[in-house]
TORKOL-4160 file (C-alpha; in steps of 0.2 Angstrom, whole numbers, padded with zeros to 4 digits, m for minus):
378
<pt num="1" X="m0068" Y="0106" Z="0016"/>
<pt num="2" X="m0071" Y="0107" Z="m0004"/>
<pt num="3" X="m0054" Y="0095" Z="m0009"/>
<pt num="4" X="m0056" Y="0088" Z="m0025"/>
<pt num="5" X="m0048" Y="0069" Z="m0028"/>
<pt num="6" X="m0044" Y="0057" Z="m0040"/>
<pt num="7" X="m0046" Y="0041" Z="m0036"/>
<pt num="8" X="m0035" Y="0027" Z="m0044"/>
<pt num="9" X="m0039" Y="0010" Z="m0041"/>
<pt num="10" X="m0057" Y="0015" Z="m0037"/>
<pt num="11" X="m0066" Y="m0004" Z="m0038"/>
<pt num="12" X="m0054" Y="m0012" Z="m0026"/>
<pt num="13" X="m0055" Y="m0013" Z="m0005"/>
<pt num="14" X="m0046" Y="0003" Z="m0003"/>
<pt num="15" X="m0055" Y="0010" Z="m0017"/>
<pt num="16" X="m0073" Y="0007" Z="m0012"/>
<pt num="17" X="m0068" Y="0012" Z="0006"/>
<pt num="18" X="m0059" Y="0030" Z="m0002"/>
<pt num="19" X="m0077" Y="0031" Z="m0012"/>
<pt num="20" X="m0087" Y="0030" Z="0007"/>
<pt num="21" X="m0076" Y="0042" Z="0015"/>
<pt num="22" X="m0077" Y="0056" Z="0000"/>
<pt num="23" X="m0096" Y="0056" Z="0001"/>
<pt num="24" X="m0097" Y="0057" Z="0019"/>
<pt num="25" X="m0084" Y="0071" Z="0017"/>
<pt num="26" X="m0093" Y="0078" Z="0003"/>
<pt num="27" X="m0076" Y="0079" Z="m0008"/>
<pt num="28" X="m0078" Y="0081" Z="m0026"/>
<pt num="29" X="m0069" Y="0068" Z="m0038"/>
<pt num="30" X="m0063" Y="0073" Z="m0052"/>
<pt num="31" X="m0057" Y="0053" Z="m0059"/>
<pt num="32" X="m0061" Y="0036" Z="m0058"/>
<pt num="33" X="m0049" Y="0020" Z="m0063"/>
<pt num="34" X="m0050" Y="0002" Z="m0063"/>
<pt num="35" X="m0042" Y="m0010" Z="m0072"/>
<pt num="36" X="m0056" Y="m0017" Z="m0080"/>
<pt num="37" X="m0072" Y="m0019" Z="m0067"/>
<pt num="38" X="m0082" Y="m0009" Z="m0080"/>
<pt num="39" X="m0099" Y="m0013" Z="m0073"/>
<pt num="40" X="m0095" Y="m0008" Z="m0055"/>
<pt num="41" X="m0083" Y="0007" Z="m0063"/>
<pt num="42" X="m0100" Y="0013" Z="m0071"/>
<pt num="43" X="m0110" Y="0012" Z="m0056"/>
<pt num="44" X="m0095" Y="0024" Z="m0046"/>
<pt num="45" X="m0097" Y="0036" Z="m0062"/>
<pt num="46" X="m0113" Y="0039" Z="m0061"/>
<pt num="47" X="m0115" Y="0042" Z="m0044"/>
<pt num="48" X="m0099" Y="0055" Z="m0042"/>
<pt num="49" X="m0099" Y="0060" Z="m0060"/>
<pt num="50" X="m0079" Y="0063" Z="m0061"/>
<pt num="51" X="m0073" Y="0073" Z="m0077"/>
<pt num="52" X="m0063" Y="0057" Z="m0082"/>
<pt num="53" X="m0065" Y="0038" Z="m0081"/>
<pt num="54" X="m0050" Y="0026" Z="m0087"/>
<pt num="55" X="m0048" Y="0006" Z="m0087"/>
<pt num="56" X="m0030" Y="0000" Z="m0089"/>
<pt num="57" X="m0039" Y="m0012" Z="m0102"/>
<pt num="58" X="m0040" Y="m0008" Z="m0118"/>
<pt num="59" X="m0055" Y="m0017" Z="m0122"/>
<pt num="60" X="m0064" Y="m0015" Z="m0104"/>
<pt num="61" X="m0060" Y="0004" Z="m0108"/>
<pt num="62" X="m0072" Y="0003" Z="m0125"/>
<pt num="63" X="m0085" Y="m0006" Z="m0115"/>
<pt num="64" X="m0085" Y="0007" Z="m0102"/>
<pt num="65" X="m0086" Y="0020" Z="m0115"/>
<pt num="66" X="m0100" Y="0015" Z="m0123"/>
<pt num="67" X="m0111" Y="0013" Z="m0106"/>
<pt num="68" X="m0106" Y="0032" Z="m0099"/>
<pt num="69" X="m0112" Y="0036" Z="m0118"/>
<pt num="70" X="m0125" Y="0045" Z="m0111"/>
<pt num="71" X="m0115" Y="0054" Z="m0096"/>
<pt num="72" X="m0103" Y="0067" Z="m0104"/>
<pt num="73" X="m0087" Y="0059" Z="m0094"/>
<pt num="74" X="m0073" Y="0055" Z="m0103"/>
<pt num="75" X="m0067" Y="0040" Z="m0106"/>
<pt num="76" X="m0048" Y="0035" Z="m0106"/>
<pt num="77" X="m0037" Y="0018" Z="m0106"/>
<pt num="78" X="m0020" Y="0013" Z="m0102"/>
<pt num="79" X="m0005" Y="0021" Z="m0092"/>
<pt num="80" X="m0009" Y="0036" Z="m0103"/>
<pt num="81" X="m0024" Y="0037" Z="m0095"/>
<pt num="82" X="m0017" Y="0033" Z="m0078"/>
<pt num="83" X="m0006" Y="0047" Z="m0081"/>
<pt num="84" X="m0019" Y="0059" Z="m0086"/>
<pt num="85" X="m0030" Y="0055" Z="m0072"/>
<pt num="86" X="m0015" Y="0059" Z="m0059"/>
<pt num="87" X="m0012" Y="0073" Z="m0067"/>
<pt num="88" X="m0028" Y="0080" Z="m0072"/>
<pt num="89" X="m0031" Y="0101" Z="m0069"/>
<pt num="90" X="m0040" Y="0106" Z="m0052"/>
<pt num="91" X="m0038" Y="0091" Z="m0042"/>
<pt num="92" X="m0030" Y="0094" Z="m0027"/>
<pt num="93" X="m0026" Y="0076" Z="m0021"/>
<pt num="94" X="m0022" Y="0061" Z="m0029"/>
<pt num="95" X="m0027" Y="0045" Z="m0020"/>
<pt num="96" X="m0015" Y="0028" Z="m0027"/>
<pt num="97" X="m0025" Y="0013" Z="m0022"/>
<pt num="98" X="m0019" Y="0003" Z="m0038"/>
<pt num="99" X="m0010" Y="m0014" Z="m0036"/>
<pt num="100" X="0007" Y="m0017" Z="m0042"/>
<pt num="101" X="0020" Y="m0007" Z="m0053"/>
<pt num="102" X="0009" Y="0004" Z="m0062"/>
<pt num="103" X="0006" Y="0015" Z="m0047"/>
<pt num="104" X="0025" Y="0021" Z="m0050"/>
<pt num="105" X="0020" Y="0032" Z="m0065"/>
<pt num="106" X="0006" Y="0042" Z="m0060"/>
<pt num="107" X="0012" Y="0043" Z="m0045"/>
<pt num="108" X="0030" Y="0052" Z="m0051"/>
<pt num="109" X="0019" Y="0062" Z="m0062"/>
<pt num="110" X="0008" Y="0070" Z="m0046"/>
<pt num="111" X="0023" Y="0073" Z="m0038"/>
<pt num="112" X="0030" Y="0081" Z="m0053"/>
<pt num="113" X="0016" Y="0094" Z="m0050"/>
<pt num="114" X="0017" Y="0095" Z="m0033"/>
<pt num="115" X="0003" Y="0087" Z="m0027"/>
<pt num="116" X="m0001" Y="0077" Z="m0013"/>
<pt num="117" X="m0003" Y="0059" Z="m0016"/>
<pt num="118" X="m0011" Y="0050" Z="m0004"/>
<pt num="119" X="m0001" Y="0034" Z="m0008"/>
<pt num="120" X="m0011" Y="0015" Z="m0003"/>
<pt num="121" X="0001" Y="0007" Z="m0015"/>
<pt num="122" X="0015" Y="m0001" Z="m0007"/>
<pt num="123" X="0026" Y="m0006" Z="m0024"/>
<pt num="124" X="0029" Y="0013" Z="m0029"/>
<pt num="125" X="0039" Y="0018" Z="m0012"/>
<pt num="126" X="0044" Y="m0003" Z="m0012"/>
<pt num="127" X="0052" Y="m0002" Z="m0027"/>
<pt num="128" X="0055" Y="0016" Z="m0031"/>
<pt num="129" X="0053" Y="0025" Z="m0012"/>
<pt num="130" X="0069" Y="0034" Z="m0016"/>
<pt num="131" X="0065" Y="0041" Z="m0032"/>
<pt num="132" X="0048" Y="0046" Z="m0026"/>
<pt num="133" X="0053" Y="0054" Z="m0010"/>
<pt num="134" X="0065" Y="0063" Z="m0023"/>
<pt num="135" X="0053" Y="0068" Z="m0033"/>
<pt num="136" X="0041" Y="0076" Z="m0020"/>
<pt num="137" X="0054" Y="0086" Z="m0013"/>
<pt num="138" X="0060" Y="0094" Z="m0029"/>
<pt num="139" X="0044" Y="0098" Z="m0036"/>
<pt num="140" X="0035" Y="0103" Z="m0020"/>
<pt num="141" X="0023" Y="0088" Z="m0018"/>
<pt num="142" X="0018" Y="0078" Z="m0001"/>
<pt num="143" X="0016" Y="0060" Z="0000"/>
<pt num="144" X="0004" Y="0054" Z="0015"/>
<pt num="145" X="0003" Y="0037" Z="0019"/>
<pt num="146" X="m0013" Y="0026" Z="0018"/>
<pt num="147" X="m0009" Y="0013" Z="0026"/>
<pt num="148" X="m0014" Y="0009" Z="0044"/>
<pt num="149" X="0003" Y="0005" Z="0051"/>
<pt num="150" X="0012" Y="0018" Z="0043"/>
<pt num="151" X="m0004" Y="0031" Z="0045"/>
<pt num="152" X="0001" Y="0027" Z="0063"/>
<pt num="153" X="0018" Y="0032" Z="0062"/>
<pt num="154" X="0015" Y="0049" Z="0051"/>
<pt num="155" X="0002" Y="0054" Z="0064"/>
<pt num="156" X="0013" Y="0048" Z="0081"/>
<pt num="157" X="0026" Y="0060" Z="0071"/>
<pt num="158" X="0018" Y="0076" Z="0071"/>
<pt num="159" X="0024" Y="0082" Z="0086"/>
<pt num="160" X="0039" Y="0077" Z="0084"/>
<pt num="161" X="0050" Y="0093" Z="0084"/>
<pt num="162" X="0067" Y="0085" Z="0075"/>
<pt num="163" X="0069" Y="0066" Z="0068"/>
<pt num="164" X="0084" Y="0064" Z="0076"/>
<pt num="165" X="0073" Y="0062" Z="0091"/>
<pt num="166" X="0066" Y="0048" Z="0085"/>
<pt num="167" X="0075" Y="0030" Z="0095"/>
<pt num="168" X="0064" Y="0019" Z="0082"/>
<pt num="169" X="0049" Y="0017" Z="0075"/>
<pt num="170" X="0038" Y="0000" Z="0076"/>
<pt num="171" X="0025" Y="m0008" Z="0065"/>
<pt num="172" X="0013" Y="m0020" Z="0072"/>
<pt num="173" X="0009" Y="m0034" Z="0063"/>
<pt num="174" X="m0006" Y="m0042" Z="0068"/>
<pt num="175" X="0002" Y="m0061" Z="0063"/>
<pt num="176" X="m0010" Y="m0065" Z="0050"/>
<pt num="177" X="m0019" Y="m0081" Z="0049"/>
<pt num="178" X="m0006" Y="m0092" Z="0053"/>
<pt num="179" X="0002" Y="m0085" Z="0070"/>
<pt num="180" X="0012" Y="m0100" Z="0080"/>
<pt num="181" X="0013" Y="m0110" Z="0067"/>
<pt num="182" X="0029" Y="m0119" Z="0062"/>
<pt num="183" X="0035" Y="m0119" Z="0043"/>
<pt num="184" X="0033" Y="m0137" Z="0040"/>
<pt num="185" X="0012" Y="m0134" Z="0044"/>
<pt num="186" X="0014" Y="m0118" Z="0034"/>
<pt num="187" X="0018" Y="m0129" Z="0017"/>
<pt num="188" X="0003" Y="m0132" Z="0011"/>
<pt num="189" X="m0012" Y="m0124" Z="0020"/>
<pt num="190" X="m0025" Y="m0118" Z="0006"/>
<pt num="191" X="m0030" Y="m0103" Z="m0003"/>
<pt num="192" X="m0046" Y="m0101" Z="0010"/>
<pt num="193" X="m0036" Y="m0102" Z="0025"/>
<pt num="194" X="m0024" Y="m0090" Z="0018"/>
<pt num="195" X="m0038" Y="m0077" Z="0014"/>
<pt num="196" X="m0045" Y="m0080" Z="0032"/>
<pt num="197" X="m0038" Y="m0065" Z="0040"/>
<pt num="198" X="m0043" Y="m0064" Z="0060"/>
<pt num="199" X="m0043" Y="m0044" Z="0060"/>
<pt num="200" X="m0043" Y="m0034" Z="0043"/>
<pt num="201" X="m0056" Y="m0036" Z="0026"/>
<pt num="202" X="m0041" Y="m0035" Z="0013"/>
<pt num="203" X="m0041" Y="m0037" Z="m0005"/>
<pt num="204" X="m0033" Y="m0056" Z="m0008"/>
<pt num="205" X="m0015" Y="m0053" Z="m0013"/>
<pt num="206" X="m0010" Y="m0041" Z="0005"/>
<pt num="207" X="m0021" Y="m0054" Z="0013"/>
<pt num="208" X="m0009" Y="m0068" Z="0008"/>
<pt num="209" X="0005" Y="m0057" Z="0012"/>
<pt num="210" X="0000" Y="m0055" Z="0028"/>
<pt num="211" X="m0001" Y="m0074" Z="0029"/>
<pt num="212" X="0017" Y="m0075" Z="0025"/>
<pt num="213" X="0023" Y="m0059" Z="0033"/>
<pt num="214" X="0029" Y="m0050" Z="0017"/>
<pt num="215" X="0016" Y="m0037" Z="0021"/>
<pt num="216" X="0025" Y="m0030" Z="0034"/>
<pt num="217" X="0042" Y="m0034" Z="0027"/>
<pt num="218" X="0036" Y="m0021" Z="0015"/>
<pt num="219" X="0030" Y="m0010" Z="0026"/>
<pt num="220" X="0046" Y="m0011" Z="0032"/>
<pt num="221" X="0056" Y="m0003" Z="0016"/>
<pt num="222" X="0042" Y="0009" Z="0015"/>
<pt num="223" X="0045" Y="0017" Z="0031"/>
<pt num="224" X="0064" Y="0018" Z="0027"/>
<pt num="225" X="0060" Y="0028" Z="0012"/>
<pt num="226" X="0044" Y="0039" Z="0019"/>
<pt num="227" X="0053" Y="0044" Z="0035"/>
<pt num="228" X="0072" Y="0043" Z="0030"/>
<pt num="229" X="0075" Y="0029" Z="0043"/>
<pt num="230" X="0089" Y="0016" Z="0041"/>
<pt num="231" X="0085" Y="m0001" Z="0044"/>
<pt num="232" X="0094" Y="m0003" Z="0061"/>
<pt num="233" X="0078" Y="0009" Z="0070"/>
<pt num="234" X="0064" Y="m0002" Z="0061"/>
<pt num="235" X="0055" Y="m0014" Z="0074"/>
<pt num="236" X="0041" Y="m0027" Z="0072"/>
<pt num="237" X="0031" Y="m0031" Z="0084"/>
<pt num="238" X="0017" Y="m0045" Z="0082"/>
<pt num="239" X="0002" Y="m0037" Z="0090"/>
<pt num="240" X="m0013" Y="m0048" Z="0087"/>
<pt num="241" X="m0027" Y="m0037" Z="0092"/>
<pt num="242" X="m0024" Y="m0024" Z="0080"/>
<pt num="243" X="m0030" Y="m0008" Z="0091"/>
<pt num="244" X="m0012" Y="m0001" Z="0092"/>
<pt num="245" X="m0007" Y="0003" Z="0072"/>
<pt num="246" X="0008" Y="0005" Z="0074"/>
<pt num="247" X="0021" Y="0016" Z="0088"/>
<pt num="248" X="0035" Y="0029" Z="0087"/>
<pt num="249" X="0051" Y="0027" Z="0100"/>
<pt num="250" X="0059" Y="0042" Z="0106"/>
<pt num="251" X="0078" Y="0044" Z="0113"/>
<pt num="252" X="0069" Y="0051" Z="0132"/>
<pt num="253" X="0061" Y="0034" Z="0132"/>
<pt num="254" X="0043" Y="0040" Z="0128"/>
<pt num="255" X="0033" Y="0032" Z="0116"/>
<pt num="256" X="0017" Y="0037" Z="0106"/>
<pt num="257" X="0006" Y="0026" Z="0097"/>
<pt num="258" X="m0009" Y="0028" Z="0087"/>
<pt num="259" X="m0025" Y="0016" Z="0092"/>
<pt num="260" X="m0041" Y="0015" Z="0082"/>
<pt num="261" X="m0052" Y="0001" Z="0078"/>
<pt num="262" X="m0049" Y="m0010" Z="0061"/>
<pt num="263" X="m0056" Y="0002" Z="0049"/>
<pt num="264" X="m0045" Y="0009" Z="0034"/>
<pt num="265" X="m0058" Y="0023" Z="0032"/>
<pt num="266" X="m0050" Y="0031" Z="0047"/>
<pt num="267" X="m0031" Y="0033" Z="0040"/>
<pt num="268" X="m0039" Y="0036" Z="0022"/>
<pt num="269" X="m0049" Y="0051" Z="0029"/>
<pt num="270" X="m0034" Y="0056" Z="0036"/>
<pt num="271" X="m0023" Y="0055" Z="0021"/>
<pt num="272" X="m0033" Y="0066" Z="0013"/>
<pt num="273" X="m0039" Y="0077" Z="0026"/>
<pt num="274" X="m0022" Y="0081" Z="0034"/>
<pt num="275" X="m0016" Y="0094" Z="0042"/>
<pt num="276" X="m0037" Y="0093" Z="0049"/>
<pt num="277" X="m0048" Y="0082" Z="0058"/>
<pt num="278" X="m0065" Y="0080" Z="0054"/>
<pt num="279" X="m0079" Y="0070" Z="0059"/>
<pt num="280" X="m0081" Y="0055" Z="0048"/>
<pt num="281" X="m0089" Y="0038" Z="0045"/>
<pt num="282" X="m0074" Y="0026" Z="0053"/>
<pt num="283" X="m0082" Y="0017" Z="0068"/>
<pt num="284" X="m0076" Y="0022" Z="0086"/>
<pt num="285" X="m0062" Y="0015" Z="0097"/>
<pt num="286" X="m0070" Y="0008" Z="0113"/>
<pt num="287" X="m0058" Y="0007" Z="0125"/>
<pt num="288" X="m0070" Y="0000" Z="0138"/>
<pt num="289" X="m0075" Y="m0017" Z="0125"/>
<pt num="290" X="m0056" Y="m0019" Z="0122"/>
<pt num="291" X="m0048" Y="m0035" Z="0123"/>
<pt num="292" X="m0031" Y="m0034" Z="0133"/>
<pt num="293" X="m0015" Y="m0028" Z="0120"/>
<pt num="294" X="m0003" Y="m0042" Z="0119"/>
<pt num="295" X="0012" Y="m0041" Z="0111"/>
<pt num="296" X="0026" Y="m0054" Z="0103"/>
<pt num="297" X="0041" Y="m0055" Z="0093"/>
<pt num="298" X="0041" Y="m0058" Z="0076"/>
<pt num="299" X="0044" Y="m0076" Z="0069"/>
<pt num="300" X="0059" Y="m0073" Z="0055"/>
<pt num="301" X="0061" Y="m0093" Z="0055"/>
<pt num="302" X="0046" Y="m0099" Z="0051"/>
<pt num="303" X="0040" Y="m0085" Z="0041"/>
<pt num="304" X="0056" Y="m0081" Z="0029"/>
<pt num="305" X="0049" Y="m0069" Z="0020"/>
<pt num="306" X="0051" Y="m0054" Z="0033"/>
<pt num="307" X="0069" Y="m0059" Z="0032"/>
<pt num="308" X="0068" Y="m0058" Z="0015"/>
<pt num="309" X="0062" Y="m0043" Z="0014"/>
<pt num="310" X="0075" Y="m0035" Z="0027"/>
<pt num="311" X="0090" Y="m0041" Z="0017"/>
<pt num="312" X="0085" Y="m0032" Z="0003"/>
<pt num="313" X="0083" Y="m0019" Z="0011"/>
<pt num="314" X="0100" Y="m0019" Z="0019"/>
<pt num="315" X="0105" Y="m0020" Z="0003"/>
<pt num="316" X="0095" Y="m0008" Z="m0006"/>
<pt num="317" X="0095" Y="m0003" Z="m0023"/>
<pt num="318" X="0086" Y="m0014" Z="m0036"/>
<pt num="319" X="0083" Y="m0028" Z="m0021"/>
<pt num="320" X="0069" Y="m0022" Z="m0015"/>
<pt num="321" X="0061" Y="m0021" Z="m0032"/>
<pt num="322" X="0068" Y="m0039" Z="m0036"/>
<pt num="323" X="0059" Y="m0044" Z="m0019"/>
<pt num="324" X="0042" Y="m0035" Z="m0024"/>
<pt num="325" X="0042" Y="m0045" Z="m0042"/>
<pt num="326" X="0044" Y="m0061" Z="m0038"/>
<pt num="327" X="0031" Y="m0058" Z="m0024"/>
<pt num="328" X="0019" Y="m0054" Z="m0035"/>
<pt num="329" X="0019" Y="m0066" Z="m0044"/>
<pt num="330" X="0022" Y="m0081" Z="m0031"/>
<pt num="331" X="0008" Y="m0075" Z="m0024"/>
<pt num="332" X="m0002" Y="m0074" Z="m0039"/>
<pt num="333" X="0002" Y="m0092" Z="m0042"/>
<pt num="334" X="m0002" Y="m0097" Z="m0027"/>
<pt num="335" X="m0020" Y="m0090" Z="m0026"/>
<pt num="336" X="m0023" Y="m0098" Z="m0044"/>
<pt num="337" X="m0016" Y="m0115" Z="m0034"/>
<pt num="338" X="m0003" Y="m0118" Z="m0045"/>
<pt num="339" X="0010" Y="m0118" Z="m0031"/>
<pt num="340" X="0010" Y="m0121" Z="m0013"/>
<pt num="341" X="0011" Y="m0107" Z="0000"/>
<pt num="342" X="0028" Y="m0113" Z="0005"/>
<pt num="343" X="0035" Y="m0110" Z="m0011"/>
<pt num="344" X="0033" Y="m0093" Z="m0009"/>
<pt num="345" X="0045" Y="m0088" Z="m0001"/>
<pt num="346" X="0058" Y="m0101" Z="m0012"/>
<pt num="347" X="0053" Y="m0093" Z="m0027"/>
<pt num="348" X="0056" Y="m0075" Z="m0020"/>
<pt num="349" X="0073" Y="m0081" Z="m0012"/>
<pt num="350" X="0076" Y="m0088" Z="m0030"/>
<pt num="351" X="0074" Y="m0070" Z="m0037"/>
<pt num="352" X="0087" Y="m0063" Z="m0024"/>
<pt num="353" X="0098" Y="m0075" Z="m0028"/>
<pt num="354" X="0098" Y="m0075" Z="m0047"/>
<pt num="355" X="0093" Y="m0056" Z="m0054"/>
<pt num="356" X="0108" Y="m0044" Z="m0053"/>
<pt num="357" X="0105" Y="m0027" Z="m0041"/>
<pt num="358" X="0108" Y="m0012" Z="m0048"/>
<pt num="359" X="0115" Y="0002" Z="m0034"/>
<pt num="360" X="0106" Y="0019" Z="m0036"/>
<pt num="361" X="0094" Y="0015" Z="m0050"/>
<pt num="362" X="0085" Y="0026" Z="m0063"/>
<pt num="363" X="0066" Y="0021" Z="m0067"/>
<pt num="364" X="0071" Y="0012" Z="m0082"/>
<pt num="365" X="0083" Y="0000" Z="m0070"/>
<pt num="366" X="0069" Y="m0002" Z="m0056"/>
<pt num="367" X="0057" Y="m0008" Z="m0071"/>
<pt num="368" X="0069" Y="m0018" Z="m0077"/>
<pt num="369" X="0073" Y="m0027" Z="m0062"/>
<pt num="370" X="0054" Y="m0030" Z="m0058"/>
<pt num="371" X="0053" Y="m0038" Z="m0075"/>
<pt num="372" X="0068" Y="m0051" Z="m0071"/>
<pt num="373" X="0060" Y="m0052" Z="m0055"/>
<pt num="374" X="0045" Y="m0060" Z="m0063"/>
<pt num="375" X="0054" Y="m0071" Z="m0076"/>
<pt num="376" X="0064" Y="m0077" Z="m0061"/>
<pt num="377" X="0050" Y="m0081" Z="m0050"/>
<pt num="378" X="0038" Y="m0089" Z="m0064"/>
């Protein structure tokens, strides 16, 4: 296999994981972006050389610049330079493990050129997932998804002859942190016990999403978008163990689930190996060390923020991108401890409540939305 990636979001969990599996693949990269982690962004360039290296930060962009002086790799900043990345001749797949909104961009652009973007950043299909899934099917390009659960679903669909043989499709959730606990103990446990996840190493902000559920609310309105699914044949299923990553229903009864153990370097080798296998570093499953698979219902009461999520996404439009914003930056406010972790969901529900939706948005109404989100939730 001689694909040739460009990895934006390079210094972050998925990132560095992306980084592990494209050696071990021997994959070429062609970019590298950060935001601005320029020491460890030079340390990725000089050991996978990539034509182009690009900081969404102006200043950490002239930084970085002046230490590959000495490389020949060109040096880029800003969404510009996003875009560019995305977008750049010869690559062949475009991995998105940025956080937040500016995924959306270069993402629309590798689509534009039919690409496959192997996509690890929720917001774009969140907040856009129609417009994407849009864009990919006029212009030819392929979205595969990163994430575990919904890596889950797109491989337990592949044999799966006609969609409408699919009863539902359910995402496991392994509970997070705080699984059992009622709301009024939820208000102010701390940033550490937050980030204490039992199963998964995340980056902070999804690990405080899966503290509140929003994570797999989320996942939720992405799997509506990525597999054309209305919200009535979405399921979550709280499975603490995280060995089954998510399942597929179908109408003869059958179900087909995906198991693996807790390593995002299996469904991001997949996402940029599909339609193959191939051996690769993710650590075996062993069935035979397995604790026993238990499964519970989701808590909607005492973690609001799955239902937040699923009434904007009953309601679609600019909802889900309202829901998105103010997450962001609740959560944000919560890791720098300027807000309790029940407030959270409050300051989302405040968002909801108080930005207007806009039915069948352009780009400019989903950025717009996000941006009142934020005010709204500040």
């Amino acid at each position: 296999m001689n694909q040739k990636i460009s990895l934006l979001g390079s210094t972050g969990s998925i990132g560095r994981q992306s980084l592990e599996v494209a050696e071990a693949l021997g994959l070429t990269v062609t970019a590298l972006t950060a935001n601005r982690s320029t020491a460890l962004l030079e340390e990725q360039c000089r050991r996978f050389r990539p034509q182009l290296a690009v900081c969404m930060d102006t200043a950490a962009a002239a930084d970085l610049k002046l230490r590959l002086a000495d490389t020949g790799i060109r040096v880029a900043s800003g969404m510009e330079g996003l875009v560019e990345a995305a977008t750049l001749d010869g690559t062949d797949v475009v991995l998105t493990a940025v956080m937040g909104m500016v995924g959306l961009q270069p993402t629309l652009a590798a689509l534009k050129l039919g690409r496959r973007v192997a996509l690890a950043n929720k917001e774009t299909l969140v907040c856009a997932g129609e417009l994407v899934m849009d864009t990919a099917r006029r212009f030819g390009g392929t979205v595969v998804p990163v994430d575990s659960e919904h890596s889950a679903i797109f491989q337990s669909l592949q044999g799966c002859r006609d969609r409408g043989e699919v009863r539902r499709l359910i995402l496991t959730a392994s509970g997070g942190p705080f699984f059992g606990r009622k709301r009024e103990e939820l208000e102010h446990v701390t940033v550490a016990q937050a980030l204490n996840h039992p199963n998964w190493s995340m980056g902070a902000k999804i690990t405080v999403d899966s503290a509140t559920m929003m994570n797999k609310g989320l996942e939720v309105i992405e799997a509506m978008r990525l597999y054309h699914m209305p919200l009535e044949k979405i399921s979550v299923v709280i499975h603490r163990e995280s060995i089954i990553h998510s399942l597929v229903e179908y109408c003869d009864n059958a179900i087909l689930a995906q198991l693996g153990s807790a390593d995002m370097r299996l469904p991001i080798q997949y996402a940029l190996t599909w339609p193959e296998r191939t051996e690769g570093p993710a650590k075996p499953l062993d069935l035979l060390t397995c604790p026993p698979l238990t499964f519970a219902p989701p808590d909607y009461e005492n973690f609001p923020c799955l239902a937040l999520a699923r009434e904007a996404a009953r309601t679609g439009g600019t909802a889900t991108a309202i829901l998105n914003g103010a997450n962001e930056v609740a959560v944000g406010r919560f890791l720098a401890g300027e807000i309790s972790f029940g407030d959270i969901p409050r300051r989302v529900e405040r968002a909801l409540r108080s930005v207007a939706c806009v039915q069948n948005p352009s780009l400019e109404d989903v950025l717009e939305a996000d941006a009142a989100a934020r005010r709204a939730a500040d």
